[in-house]
ROVEXVEX-234105 format. One record per atom (N, C-alpha, C, O, CB): residue number from 1; residue in three letters; z, x negated, y negated. Coordinates in nm, 2 decimals, padded with zeros to 4 digits, always signed. Glycine has a CB too. Layout:
<pts>
{resi->NUM | resn->ALA | w->Z | u->X | v->Y}
...
</pts>
This chain:
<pts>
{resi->1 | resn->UNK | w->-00.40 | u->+06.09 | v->-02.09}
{resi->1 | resn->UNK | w->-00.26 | u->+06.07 | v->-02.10}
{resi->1 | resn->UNK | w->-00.23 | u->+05.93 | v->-02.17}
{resi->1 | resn->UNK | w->-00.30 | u->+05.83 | v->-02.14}
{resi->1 | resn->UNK | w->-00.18 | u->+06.08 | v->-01.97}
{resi->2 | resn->UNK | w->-00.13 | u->+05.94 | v->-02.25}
{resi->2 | resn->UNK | w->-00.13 | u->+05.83 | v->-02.28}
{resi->2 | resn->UNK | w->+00.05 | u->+05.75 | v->-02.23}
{resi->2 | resn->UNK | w->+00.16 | u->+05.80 | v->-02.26}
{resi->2 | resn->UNK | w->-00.17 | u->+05.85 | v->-02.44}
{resi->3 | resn->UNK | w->+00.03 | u->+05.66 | v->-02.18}
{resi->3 | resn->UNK | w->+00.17 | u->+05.58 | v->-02.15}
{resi->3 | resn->UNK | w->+00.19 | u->+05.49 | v->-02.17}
{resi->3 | resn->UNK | w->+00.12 | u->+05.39 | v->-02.16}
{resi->3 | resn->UNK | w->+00.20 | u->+05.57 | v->-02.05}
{resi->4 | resn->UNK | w->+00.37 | u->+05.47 | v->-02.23}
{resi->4 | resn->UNK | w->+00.43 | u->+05.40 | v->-02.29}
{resi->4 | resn->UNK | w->+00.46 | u->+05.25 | v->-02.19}
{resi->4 | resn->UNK | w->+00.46 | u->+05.26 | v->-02.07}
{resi->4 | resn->UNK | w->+00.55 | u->+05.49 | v->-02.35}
{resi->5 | resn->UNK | w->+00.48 | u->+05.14 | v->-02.24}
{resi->5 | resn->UNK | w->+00.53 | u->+05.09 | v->-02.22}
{resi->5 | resn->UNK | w->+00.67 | u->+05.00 | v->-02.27}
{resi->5 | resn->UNK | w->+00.71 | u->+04.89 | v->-02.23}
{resi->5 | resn->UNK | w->+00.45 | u->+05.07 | v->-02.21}
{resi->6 | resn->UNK | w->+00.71 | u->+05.06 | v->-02.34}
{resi->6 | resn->UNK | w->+00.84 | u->+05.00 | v->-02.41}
{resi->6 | resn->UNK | w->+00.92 | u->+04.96 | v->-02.31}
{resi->6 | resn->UNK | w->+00.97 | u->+04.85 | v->-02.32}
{resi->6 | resn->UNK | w->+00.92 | u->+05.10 | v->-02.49}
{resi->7 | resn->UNK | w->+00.96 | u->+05.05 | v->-02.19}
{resi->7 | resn->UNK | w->+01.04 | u->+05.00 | v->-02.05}
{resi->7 | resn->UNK | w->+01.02 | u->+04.90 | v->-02.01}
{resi->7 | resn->UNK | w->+01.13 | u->+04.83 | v->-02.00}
{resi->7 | resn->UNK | w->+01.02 | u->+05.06 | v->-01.95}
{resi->8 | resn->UNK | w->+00.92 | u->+04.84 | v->-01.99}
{resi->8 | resn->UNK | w->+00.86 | u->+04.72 | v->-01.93}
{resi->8 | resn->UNK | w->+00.91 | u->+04.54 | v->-02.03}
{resi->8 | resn->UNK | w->+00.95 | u->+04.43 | v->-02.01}
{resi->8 | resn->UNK | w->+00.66 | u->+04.76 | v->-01.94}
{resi->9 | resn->UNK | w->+00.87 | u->+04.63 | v->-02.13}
{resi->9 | resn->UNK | w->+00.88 | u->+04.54 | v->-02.27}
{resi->9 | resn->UNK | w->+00.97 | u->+04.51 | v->-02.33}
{resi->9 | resn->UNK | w->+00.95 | u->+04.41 | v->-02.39}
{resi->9 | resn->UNK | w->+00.83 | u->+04.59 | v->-02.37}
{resi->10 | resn->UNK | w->+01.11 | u->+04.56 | v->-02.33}
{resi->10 | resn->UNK | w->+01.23 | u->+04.56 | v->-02.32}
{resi->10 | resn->UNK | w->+01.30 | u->+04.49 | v->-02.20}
{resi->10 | resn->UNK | w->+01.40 | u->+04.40 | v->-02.21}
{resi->10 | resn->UNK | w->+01.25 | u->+04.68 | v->-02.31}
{resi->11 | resn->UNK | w->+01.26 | u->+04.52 | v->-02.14}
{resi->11 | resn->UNK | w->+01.31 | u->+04.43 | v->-01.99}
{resi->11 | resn->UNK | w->+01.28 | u->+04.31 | v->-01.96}
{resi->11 | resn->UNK | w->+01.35 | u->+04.23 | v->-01.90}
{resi->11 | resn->UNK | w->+01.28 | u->+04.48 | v->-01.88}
{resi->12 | resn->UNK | w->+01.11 | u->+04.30 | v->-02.01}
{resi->12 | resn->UNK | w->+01.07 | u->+04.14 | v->-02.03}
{resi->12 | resn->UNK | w->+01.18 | u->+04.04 | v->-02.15}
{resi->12 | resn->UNK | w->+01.21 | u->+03.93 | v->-02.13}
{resi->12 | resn->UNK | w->+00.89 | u->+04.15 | v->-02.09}
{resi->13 | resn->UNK | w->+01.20 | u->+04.12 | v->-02.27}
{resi->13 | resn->UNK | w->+01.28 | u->+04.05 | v->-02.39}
{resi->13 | resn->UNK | w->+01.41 | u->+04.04 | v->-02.36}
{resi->13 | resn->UNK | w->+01.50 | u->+03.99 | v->-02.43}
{resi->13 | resn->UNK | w->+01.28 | u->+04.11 | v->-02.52}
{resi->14 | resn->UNK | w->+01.42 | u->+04.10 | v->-02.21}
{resi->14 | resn->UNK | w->+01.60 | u->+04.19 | v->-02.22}
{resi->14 | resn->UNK | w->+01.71 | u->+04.24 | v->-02.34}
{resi->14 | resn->UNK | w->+01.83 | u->+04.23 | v->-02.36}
{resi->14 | resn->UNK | w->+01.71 | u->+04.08 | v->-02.16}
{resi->15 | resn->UNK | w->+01.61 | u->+04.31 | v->-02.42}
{resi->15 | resn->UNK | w->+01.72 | u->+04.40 | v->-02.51}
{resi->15 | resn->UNK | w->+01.66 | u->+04.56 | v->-02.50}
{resi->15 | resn->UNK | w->+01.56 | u->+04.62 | v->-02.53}
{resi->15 | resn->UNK | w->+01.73 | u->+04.34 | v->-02.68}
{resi->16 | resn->UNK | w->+01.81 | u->+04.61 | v->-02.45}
{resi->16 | resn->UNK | w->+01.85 | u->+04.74 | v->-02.46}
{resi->16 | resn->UNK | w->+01.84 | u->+04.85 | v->-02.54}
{resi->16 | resn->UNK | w->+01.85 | u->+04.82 | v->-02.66}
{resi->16 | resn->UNK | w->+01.93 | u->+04.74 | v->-02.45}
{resi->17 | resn->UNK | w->+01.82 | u->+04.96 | v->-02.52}
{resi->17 | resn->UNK | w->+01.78 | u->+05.05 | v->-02.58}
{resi->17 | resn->UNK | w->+01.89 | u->+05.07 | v->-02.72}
{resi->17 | resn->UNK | w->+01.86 | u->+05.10 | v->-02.84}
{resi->17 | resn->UNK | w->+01.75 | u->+05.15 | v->-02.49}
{resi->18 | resn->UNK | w->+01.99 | u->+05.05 | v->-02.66}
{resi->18 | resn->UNK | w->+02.09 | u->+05.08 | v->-02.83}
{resi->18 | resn->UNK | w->+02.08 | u->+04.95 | v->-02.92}
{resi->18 | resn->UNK | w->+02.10 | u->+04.95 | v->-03.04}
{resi->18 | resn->UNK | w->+02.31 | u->+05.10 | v->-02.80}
{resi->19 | resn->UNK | w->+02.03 | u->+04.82 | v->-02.83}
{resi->19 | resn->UNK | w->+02.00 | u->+04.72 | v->-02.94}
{resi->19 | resn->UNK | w->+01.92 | u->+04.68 | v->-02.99}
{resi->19 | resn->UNK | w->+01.92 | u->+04.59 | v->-03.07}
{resi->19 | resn->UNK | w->+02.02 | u->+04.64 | v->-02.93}
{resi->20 | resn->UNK | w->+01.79 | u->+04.79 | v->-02.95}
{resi->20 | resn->UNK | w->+01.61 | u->+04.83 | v->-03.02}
{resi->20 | resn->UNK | w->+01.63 | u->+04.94 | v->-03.13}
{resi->20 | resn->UNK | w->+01.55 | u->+04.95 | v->-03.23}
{resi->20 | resn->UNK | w->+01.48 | u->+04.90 | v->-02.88}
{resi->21 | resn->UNK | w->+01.73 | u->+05.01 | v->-03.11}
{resi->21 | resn->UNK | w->+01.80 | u->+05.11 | v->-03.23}
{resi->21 | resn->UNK | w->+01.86 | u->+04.99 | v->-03.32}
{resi->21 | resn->UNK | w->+01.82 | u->+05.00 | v->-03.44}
{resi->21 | resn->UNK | w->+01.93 | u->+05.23 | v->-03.17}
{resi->22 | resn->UNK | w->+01.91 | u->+04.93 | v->-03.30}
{resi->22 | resn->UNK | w->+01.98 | u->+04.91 | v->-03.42}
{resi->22 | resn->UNK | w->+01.90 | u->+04.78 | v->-03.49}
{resi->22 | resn->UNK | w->+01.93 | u->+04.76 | v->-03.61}
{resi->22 | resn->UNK | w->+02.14 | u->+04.88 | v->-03.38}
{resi->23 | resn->UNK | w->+01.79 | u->+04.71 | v->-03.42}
{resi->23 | resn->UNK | w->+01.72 | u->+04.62 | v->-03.47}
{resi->23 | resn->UNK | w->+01.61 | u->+04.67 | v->-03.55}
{resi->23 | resn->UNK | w->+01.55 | u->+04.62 | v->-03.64}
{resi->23 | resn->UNK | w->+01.69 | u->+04.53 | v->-03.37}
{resi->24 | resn->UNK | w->+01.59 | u->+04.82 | v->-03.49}
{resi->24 | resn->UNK | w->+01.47 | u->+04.85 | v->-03.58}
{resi->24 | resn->UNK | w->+01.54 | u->+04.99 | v->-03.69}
{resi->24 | resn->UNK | w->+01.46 | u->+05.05 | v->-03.76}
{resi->24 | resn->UNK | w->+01.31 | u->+04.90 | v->-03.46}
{resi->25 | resn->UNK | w->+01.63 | u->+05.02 | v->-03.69}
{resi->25 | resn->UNK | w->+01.69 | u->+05.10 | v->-03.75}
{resi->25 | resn->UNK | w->+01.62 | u->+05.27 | v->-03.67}
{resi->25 | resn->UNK | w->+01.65 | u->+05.38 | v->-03.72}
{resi->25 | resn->UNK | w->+01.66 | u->+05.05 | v->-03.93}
{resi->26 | resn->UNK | w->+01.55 | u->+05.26 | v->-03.59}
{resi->26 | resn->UNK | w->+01.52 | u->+05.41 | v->-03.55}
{resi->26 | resn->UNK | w->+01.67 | u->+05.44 | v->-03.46}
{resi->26 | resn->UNK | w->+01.75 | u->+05.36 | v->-03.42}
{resi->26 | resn->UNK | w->+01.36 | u->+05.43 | v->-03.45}
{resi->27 | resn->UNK | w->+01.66 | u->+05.60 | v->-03.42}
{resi->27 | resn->UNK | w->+01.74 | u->+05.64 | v->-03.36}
{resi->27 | resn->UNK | w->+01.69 | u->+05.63 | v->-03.24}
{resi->27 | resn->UNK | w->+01.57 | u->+05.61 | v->-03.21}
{resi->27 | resn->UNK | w->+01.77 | u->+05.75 | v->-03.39}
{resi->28 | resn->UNK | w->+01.82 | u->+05.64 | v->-03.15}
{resi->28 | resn->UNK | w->+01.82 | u->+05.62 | v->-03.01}
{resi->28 | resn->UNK | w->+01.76 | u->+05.72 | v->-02.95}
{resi->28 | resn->UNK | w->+01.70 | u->+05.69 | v->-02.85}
{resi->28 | resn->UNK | w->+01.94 | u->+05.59 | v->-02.96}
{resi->29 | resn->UNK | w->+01.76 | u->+05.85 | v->-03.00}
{resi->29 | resn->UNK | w->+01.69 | u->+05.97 | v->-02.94}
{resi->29 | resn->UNK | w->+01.54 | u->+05.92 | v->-02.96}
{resi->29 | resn->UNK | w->+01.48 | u->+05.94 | v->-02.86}
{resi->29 | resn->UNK | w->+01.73 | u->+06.11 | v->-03.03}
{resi->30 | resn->UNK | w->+01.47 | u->+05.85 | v->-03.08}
{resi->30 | resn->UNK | w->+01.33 | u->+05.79 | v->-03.05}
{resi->30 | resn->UNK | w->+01.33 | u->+05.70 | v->-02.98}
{resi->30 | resn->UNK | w->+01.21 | u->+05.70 | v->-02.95}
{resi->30 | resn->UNK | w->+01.27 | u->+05.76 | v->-03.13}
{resi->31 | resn->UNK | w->+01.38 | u->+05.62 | v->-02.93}
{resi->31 | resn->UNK | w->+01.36 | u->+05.51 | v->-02.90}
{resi->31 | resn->UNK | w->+01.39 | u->+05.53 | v->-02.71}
{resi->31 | resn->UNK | w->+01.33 | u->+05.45 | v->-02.63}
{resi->31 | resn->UNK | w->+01.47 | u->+05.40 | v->-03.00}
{resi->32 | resn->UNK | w->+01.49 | u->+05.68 | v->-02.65}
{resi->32 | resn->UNK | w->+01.47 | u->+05.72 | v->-02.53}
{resi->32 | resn->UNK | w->+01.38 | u->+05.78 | v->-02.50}
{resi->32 | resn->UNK | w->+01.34 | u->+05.76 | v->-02.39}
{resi->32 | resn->UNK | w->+01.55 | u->+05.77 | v->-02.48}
{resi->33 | resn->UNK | w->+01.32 | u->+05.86 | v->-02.57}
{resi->33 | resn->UNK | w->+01.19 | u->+05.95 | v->-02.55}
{resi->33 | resn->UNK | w->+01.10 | u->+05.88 | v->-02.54}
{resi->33 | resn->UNK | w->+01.00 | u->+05.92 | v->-02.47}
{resi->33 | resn->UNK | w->+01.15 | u->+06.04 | v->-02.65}
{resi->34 | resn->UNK | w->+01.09 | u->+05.74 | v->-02.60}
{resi->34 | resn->UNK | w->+00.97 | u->+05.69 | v->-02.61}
{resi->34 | resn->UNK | w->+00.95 | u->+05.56 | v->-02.47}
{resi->34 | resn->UNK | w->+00.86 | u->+05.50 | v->-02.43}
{resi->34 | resn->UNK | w->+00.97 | u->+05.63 | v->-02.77}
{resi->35 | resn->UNK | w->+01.11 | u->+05.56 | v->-02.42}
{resi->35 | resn->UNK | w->+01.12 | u->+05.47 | v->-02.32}
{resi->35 | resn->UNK | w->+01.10 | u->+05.50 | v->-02.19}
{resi->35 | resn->UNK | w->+01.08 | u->+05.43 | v->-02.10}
{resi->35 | resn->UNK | w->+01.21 | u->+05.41 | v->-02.32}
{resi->36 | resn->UNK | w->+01.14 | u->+05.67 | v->-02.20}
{resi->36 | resn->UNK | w->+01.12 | u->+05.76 | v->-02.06}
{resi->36 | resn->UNK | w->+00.99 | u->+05.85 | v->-02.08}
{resi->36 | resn->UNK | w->+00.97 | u->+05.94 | v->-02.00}
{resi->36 | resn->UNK | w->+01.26 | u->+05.87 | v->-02.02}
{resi->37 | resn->UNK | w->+00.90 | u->+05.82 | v->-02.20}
{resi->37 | resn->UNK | w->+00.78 | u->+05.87 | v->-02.17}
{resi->37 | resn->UNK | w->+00.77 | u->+06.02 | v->-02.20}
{resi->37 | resn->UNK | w->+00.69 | u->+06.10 | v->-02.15}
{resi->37 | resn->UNK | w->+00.74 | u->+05.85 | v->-02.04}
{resi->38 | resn->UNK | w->+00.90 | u->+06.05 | v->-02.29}
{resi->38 | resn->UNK | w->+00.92 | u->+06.21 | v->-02.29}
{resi->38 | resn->UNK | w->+00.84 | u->+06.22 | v->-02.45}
{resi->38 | resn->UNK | w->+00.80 | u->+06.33 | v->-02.48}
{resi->38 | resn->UNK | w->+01.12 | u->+06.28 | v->-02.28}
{resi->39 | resn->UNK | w->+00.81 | u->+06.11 | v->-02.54}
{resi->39 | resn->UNK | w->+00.76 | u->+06.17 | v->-02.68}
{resi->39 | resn->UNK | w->+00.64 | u->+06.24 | v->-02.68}
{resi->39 | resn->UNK | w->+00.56 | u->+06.20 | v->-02.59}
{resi->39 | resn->UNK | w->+00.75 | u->+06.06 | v->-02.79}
{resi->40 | resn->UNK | w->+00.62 | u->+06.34 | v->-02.77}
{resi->40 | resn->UNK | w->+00.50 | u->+06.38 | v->-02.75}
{resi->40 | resn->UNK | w->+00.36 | u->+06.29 | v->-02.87}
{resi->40 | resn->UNK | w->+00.24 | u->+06.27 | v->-02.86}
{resi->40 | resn->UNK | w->+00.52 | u->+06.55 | v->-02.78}
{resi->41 | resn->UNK | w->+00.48 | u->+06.27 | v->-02.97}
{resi->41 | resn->UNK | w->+00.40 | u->+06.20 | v->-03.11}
{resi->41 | resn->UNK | w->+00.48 | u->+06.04 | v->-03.13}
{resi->41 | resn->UNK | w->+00.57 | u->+06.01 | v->-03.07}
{resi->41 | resn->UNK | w->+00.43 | u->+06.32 | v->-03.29}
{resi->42 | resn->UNK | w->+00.42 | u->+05.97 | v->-03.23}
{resi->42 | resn->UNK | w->+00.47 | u->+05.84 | v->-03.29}
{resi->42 | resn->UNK | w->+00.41 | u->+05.85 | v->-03.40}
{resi->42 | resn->UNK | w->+00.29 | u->+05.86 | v->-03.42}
{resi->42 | resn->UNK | w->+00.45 | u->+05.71 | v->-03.23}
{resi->43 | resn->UNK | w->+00.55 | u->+05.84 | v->-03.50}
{resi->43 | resn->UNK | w->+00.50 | u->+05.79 | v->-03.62}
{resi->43 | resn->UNK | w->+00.43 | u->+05.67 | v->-03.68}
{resi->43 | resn->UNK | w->+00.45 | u->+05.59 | v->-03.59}
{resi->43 | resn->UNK | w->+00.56 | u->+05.79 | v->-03.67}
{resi->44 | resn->UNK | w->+00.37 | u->+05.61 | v->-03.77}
{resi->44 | resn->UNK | w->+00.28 | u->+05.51 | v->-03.72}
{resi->44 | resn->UNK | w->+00.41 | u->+05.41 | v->-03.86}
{resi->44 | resn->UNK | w->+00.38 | u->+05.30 | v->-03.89}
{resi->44 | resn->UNK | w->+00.06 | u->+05.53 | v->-03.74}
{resi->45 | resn->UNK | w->+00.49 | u->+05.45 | v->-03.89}
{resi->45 | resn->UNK | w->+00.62 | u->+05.38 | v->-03.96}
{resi->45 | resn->UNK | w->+00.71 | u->+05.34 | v->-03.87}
{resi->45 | resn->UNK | w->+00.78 | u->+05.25 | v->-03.90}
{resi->45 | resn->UNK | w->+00.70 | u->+05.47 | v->-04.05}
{resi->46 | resn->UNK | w->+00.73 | u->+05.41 | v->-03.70}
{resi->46 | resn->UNK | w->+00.79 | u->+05.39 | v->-03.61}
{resi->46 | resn->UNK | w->+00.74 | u->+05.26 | v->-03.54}
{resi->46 | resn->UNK | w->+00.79 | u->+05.14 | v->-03.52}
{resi->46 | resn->UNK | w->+00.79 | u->+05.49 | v->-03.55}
{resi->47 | resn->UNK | w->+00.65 | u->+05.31 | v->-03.53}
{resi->47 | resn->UNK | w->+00.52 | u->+05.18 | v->-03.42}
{resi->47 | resn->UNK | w->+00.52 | u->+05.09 | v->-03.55}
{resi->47 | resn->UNK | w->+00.46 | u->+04.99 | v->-03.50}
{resi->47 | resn->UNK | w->+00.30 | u->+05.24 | v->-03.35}
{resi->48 | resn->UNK | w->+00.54 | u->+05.06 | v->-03.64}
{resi->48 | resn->UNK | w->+00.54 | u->+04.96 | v->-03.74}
{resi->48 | resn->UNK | w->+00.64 | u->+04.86 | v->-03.68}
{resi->48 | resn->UNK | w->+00.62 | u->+04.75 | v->-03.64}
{resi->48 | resn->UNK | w->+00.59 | u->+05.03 | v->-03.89}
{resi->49 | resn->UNK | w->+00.77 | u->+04.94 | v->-03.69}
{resi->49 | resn->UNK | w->+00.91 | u->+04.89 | v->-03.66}
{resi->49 | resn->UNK | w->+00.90 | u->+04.84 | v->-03.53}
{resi->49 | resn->UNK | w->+00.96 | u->+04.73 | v->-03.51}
{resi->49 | resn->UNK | w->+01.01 | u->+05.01 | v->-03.66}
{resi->50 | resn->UNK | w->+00.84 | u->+04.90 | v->-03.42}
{resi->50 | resn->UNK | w->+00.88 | u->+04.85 | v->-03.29}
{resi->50 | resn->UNK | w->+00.78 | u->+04.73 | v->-03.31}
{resi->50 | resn->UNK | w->+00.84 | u->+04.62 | v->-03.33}
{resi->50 | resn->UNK | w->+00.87 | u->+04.97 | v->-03.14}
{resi->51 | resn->UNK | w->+00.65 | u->+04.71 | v->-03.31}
{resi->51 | resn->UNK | w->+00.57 | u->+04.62 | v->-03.32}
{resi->51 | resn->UNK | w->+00.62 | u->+04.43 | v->-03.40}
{resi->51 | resn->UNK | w->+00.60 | u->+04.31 | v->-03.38}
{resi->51 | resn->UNK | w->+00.46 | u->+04.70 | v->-03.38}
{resi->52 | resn->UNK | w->+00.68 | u->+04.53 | v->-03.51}
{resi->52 | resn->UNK | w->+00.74 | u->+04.40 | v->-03.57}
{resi->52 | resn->UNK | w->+00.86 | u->+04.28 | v->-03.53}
{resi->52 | resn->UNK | w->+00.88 | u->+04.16 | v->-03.54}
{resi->52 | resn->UNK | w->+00.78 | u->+04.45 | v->-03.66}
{resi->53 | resn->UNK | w->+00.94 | u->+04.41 | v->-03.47}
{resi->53 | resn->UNK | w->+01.05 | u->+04.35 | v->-03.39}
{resi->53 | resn->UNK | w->+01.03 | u->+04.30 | v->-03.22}
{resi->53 | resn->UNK | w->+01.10 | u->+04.22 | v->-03.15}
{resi->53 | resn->UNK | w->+01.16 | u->+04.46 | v->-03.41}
{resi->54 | resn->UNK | w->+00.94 | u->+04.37 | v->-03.19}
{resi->54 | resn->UNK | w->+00.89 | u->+04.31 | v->-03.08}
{resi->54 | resn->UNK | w->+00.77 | u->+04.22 | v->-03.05}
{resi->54 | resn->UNK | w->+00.70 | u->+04.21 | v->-02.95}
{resi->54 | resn->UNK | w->+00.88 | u->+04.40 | v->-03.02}
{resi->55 | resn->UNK | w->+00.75 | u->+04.17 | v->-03.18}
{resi->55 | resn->UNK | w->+00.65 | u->+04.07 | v->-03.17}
{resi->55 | resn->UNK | w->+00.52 | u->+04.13 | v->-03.07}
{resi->55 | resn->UNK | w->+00.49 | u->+04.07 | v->-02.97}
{resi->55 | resn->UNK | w->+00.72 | u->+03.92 | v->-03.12}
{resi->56 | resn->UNK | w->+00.46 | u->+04.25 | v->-03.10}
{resi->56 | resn->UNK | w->+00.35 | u->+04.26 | v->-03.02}
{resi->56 | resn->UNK | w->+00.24 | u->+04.36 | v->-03.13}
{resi->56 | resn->UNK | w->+00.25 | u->+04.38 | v->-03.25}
{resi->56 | resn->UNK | w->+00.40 | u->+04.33 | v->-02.87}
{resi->57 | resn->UNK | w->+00.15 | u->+04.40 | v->-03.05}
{resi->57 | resn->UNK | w->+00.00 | u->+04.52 | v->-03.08}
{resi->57 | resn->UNK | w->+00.06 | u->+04.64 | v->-03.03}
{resi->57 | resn->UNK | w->+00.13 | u->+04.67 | v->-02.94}
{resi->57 | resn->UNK | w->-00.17 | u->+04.49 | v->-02.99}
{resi->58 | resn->UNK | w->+00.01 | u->+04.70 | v->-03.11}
{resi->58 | resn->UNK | w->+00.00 | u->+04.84 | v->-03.10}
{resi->58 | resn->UNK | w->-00.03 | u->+04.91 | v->-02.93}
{resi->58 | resn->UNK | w->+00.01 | u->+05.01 | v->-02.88}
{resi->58 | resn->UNK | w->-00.12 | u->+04.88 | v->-03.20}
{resi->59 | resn->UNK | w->-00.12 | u->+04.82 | v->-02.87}
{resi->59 | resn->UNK | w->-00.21 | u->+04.81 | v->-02.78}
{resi->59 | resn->UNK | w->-00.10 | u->+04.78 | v->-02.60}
{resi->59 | resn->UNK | w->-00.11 | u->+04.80 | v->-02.48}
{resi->59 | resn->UNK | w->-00.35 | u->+04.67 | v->-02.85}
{resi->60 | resn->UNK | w->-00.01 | u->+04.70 | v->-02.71}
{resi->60 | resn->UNK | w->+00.08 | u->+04.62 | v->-02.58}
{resi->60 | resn->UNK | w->+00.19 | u->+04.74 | v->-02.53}
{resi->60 | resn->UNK | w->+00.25 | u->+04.73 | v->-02.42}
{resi->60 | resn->UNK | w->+00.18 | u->+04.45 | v->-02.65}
{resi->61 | resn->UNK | w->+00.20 | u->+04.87 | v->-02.65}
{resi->61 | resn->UNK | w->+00.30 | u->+04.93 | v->-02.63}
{resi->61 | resn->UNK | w->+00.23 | u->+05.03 | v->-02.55}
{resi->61 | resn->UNK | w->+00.26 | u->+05.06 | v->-02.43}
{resi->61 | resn->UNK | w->+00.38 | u->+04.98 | v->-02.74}
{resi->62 | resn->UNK | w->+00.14 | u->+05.06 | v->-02.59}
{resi->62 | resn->UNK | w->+00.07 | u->+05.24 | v->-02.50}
{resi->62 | resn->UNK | w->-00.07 | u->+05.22 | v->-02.42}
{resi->62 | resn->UNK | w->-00.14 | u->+05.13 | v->-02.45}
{resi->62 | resn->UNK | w->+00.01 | u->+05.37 | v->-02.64}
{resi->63 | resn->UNK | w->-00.10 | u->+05.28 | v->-02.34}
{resi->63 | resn->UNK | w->-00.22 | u->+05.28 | v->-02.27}
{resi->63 | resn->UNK | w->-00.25 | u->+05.42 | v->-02.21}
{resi->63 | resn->UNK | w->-00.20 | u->+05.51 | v->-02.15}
{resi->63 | resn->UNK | w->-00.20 | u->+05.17 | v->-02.17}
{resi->64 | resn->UNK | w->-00.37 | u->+05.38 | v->-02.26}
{resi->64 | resn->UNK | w->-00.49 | u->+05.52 | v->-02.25}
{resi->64 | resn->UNK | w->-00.53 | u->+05.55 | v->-02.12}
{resi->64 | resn->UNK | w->-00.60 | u->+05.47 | v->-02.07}
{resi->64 | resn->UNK | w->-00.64 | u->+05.50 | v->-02.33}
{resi->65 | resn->UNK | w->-00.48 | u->+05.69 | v->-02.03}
{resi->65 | resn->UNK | w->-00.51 | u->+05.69 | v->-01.91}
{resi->65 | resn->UNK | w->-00.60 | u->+05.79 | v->-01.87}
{resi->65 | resn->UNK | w->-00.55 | u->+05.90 | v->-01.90}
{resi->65 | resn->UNK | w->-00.40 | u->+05.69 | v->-01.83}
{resi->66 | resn->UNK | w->-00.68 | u->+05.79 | v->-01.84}
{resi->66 | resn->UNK | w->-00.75 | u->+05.93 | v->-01.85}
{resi->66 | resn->UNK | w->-00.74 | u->+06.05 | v->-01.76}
{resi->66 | resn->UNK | w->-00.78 | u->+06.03 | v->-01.64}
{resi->66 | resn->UNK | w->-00.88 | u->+05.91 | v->-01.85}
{resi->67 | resn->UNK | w->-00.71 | u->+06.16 | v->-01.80}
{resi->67 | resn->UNK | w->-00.65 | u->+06.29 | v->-01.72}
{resi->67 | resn->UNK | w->-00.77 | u->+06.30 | v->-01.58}
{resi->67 | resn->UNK | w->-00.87 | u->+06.25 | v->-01.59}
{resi->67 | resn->UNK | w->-00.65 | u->+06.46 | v->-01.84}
{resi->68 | resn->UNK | w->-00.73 | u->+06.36 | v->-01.51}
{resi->68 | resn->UNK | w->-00.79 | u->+06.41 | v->-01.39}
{resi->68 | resn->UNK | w->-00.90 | u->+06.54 | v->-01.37}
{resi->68 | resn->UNK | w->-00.96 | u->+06.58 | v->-01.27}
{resi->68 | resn->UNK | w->-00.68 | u->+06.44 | v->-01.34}
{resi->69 | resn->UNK | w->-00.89 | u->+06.55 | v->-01.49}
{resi->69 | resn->UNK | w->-00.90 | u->+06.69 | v->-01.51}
{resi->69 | resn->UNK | w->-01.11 | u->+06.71 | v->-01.54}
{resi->69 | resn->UNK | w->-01.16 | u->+06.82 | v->-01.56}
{resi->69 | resn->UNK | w->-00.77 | u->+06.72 | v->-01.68}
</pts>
């Protein structure tokens, strides 16, 4: 599984999800899916955007958890 951290990351910078839309020009529908862990994919033009504006790695947003299974 893989899980997001944008929630965390956001809350450390304190800016909000309509004001991570509008700083990175994605829609808010990506930018909730991706904050409540509902996306299934990321574009790597998206993760461009969030990385840039959030001054971080690729690495700082998602983390690799391994299924149970």
């Amino acid at each position: 599984m893989i899980k997001s951290h944008l929630s965390k990351i956001l809350g450390i910078k304190r800016i909000n999800m309509a004001e991570l839309a509008k700083l990175t020009g994605l829609s808010r529908n990506t930018i909730f899916l991706l904050y409540h862990e509902k996306s299934e994919r990321i574009d790597l033009g998206t993760l461009n955007k969030l990385c840039f504006i959030l001054k971080c790695q690729p690495g700082d947003l998602f983390e690799y958890i391994p299924d149970n299974d």
